[in-house]
Steps between C-alpha positions, in 0.01 A plus 500: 500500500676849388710492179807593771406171618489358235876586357582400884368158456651446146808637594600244765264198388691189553447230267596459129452852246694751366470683842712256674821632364395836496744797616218652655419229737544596869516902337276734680203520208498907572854517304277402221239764509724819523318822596518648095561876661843387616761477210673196521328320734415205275877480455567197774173295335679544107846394658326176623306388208808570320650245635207310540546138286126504498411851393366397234220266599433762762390749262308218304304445810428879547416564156300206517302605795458849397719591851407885474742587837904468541812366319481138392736382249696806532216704349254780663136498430550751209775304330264204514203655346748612191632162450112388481441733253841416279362140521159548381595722232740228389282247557242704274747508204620156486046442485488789232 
């Protein structure tokens, strides 16, 4: 199964899970993986997981998974990778 797939499946799963009252659900998964040479096109996938009462789980579950490809939790792929770093450099201090 593709990763596209993937995001399809757990974007309209039925069933219990933070997905079930996800703004994304029904949502074309392409609005979520905006072509990067376009500015602004990852405008309409911020604007939902702004509003989004389960954003945050979301990007729990991406950063979780490593998700390397679109917006989940309101954050790209870059913005995810920072907030990895930020939390293992914390993490390192509060060990230190």
């Amino acid at each position: 199964m593709s990763a596209t797939m993937r995001r399809v499946v757990i974007a309209v799963k039925p069933g219990s899970g933070w997905w079930v009252d996800a703004e994304c659900r029904g949502v074309d998964p392409a609005v979520f993986h905006p072509d990067p040479e376009v500015v602004g096109a990852d405008v309409a996938a911020r604007e939902l997981c702004a509003s989004c009462p389960v954003a945050e789980p979301c990007l729990e579950y991406a950063l979780a998974v490593r998700e390397k490809d679109g917006i989940w939790g309101g954050l790209d792929e870059h913005e995810r990778r920072k907030l990895i770093r930020r939390r293992r450099r914390a993490a390192q201090k509060v060990a230190d």
